[in-house]
C-alpha positions in Angstrom: 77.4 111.0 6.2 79.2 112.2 9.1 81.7 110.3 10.3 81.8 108.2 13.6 83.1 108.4 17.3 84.9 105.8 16.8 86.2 107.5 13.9 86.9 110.7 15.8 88.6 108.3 18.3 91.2 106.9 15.9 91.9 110.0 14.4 92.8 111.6 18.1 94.7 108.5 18.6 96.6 108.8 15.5 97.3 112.4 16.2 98.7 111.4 20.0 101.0 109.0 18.6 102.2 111.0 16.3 103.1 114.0 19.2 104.4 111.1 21.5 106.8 110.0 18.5 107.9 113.6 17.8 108.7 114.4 21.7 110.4 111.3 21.8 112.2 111.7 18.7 114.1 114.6 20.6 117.7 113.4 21.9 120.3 114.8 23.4 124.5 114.5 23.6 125.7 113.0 26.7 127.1 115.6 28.9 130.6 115.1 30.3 131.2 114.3 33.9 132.1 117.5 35.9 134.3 116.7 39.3 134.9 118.4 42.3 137.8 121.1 42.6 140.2 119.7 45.7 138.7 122.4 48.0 135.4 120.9 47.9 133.8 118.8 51.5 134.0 115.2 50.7 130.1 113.8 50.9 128.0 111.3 49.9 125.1 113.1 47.3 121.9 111.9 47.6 118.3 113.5 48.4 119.1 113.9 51.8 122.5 115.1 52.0 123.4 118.0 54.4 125.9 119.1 52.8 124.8 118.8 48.9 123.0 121.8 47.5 119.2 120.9 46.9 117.9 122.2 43.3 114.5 121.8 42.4 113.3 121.9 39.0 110.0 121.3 36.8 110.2 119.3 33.8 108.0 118.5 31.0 108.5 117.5 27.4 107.7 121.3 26.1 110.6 122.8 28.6 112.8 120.0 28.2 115.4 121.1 25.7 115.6 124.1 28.0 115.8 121.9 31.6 119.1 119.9 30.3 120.3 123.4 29.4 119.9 124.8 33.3 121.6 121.5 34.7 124.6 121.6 31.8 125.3 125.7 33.0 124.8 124.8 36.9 127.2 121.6 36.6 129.6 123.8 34.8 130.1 126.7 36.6 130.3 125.0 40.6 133.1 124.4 41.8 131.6 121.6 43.5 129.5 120.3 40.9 129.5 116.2 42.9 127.7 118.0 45.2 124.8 119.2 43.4 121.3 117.0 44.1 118.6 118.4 41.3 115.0 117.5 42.4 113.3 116.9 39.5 109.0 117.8 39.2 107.4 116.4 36.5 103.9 114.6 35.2 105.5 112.7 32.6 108.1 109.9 34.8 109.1 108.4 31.3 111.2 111.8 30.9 113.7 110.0 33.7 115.6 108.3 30.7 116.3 110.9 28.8 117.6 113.0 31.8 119.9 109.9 32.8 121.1 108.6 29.4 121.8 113.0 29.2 123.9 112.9 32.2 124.9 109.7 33.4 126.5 111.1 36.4 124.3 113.3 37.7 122.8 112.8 41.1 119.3 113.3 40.8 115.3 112.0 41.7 112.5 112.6 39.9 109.5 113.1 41.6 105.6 112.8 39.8 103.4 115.9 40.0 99.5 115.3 40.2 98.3 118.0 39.0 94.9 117.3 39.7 94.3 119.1 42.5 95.8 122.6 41.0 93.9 122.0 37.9 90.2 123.3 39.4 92.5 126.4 41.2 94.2 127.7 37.9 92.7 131.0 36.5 93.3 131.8 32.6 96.0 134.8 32.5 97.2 136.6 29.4 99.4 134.1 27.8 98.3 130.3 27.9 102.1 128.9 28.4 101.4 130.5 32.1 98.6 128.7 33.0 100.3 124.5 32.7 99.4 123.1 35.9 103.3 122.5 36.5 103.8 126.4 36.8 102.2 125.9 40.1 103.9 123.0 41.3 106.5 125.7 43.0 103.6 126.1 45.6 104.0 122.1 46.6 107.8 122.1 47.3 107.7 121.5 50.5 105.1 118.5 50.0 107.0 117.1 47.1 110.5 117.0 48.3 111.6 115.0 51.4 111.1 116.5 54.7 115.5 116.1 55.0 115.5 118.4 52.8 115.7 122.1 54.6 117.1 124.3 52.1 116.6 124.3 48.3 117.1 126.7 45.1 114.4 127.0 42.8 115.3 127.8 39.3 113.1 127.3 36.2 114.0 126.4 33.0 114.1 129.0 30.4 117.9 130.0 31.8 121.8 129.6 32.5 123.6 130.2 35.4 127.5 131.5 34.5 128.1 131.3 38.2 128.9 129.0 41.1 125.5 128.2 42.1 127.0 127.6 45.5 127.0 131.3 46.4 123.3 131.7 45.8 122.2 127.9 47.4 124.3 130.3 50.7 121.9 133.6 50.4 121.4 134.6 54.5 117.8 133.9 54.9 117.4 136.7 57.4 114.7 137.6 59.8 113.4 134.5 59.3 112.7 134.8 55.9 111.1 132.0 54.2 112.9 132.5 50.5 114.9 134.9 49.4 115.1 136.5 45.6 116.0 139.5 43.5 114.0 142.3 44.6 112.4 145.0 41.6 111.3 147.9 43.5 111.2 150.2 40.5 108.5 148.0 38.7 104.7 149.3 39.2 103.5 147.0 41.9 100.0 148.2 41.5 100.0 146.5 37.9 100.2 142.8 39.2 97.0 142.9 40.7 92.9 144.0 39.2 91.5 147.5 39.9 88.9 145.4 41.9 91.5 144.0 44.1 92.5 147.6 45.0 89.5 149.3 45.3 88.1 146.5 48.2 90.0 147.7 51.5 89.4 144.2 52.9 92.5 142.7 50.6 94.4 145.9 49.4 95.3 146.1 53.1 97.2 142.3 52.5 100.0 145.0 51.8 99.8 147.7 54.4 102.7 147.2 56.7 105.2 145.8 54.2 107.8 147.0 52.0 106.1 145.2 49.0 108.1 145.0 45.8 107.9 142.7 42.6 110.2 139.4 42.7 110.4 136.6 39.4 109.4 133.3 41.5 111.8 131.8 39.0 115.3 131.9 41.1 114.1 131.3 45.0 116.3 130.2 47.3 113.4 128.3 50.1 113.7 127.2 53.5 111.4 124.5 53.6 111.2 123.8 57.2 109.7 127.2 57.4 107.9 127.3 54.8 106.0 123.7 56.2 106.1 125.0 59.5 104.2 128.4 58.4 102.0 126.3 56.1 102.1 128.6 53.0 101.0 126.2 50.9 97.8 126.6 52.4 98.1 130.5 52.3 98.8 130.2 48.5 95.6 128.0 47.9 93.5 130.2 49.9 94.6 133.1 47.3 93.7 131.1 44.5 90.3 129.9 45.8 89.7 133.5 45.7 90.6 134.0 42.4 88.4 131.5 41.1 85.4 133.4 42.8 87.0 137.5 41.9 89.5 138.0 39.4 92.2 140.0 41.6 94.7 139.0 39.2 96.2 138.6 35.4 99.5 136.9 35.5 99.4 133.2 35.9 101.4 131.3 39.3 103.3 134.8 40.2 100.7 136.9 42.1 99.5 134.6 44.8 103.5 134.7 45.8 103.3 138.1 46.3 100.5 138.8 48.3 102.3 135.8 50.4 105.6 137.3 50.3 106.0 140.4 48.9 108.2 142.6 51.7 108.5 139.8 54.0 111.8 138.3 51.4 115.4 138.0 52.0 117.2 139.9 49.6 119.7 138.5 46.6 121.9 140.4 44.3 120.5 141.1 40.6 123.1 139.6 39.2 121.2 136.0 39.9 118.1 136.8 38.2 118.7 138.8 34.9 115.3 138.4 33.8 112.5 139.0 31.0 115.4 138.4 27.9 112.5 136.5 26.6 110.5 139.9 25.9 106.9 140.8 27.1 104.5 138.3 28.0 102.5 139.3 24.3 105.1 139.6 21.3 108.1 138.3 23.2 110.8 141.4 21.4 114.6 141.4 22.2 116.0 142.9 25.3 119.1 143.8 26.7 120.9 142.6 29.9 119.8 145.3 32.7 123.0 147.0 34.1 125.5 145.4 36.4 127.4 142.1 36.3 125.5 138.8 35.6 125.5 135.2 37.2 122.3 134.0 35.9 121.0 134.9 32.6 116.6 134.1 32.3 114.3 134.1 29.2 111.2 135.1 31.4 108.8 136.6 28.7 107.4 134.9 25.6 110.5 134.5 24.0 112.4 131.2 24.2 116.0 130.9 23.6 116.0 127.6 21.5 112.6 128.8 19.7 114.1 131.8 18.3 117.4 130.0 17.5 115.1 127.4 15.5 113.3 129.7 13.6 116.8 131.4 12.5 115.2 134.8 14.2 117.8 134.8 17.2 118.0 138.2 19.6 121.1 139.1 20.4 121.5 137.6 23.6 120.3 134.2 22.6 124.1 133.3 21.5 124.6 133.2 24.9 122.2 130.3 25.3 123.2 128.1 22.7 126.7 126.9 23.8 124.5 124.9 26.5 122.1 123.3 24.0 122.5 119.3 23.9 119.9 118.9 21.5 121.2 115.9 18.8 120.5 117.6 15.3 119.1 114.9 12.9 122.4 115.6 10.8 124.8 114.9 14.0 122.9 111.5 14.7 123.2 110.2 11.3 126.7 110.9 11.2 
């Protein structure tokens, strides 16, 4: 006799409980408090402040373990770290305790993500981690976060800055750019996009005119008054829509950026976005830093940092990572 619905139901509940309890089972050391060098402007931190830098972050209980790693490294290479307001994206609220009990003086806000909307605009790509409806929440910035708030940097969470965040939050935003971001002119631009989108004249010529080379939407420094005042949200969506009705695209949240702003950016330095140490977006193999001096390190790629650590099958540069890991071993809280 095959068994019930109901029976089906309890077994899914079951199984849901058992996930809830596991991501909840995940704790984290408190981080120490991190105060101002005497240099720093004297200000009161909150969502609005003028004079705070503005971070905005997703966070999900996947990605967590890697989020309280980005706010540890950011806190503890500024100079100013009092001044530091993270704007926190997330569908899950309940994920507000662990941030606070993790860092008890950190001035922050989490802010709920309804990912409804996006969910009937996402197209599969090639690697399923790409398509989780808060990959696209970058595109609702500037309808998430309070209108005060004009200037923000973007980071994801699958890195470390070993740098003042300070110095990229004041990237010139030149010519009226709407973000600014590390520029990869050497990478094939042609690949980001489908033979059909090339061969129809109608939308290769999105490109004609502009300078148009790759950028990793994961470090952005954003003007948001621009941004609402150009309405690229809207541009972004449009993109999508087409996607859904002619695939002109493989790789997840990225591409609709770039036929936005690809050669319309400001420029930043490469040492703030020394990407893809997480290896290819299909078997996730070690890489090296790329040449030059480094202020953020990121684990774009398959490859995550406290995944490979885990599963005792570390790359090299994953040692860098670890010193920020909070994560509460079983064998630390029983002690």
């Amino acid at each position: 006799m095959p068994p019930s619905n109901n029976h089906h139901h309890l077994l899914f509940l079951l199984l849901l409980l058992l996930l809830t309890t596991t991501v909840n089972a995940a704790t984290f050391k408190e981080a120490p408090k991190f105060y101002n060098s005497p240099s720093c402007k004297p200000t009161t931190t909150n969502q609005c402040s003028t004079e705070a830098v503005h971070v905005a972050m997703t966070v999900d209980a996947t990605y967590l373990r890697g989020t309280v790693a980005v706010i540890l490294s950011v806190l503890q290479h500024s100079s100013c770290p009092e001044n530091i307001f993270f704007h926190l994206i997330t569908t899950d609220v309940s994920l507000y305790t662990t941030i606070a009990a993790t860092f008890p003086y950190l001035n922050f806000q989490v802010y709920p993500f309804h990912d409804g909307a996006v969910y009937g605009l996402i197209s599969t790509s090639i690697r399923s981690a790409l398509d989780c409806s808060l990959n696209y929440a970058r595109n609702y910035l500037a309808n998430i976060l309070p209108t005060c708030v004009r200037r923000v940097v973007y980071l994801d969470s699958d890195l470390i800055l070993v740098d003042d965040i300070t110095k990229l939050a004041s990237t010139p935003l030149i010519n009226d750019a709407v973000l600014a971001a590390p520029e990869y002119c050497n990478a094939n631009f042609t690949t980001y996009f489908t033979p059909s989108f090339w061969a129809n004249p109608l939308l290769s010529m999105t490109f004609a005119g502009r300078n148009a080379c790759y950028f990793n939407t994961g470090v952005m420094v954003i003007d948001l008054h621009r941004w609402r005042s150009g309405d690229y949200t809207r541009k972004i969506i449009e993109w999508m829509e087409l996607q859904k009705r002619m695939r002109i695209y493989e790789l997840g949240s990225l591409p609709p950026f770039l036929l936005v702003f690809a050669g319309n950016i400001a420029p930043v330095d490469h040492r703030w976005n020394q990407h893809g140490l997480g290896g290819d977006n299909y078997r996730g193999l070690c890489r090296d830093l790329h040449p030059g001096p480094v202020s953020l390190l990121h684990w774009s790629g398959k490859g995550k940092p406290w995944v490979r650590l885990d599963s005792n099958r570390p790359c090299p540069l994953d040692a860098l990572w670890a010193p920020y890991d909070l994560l509460q071993t079983p064998s630390a809280i029983e002690s």
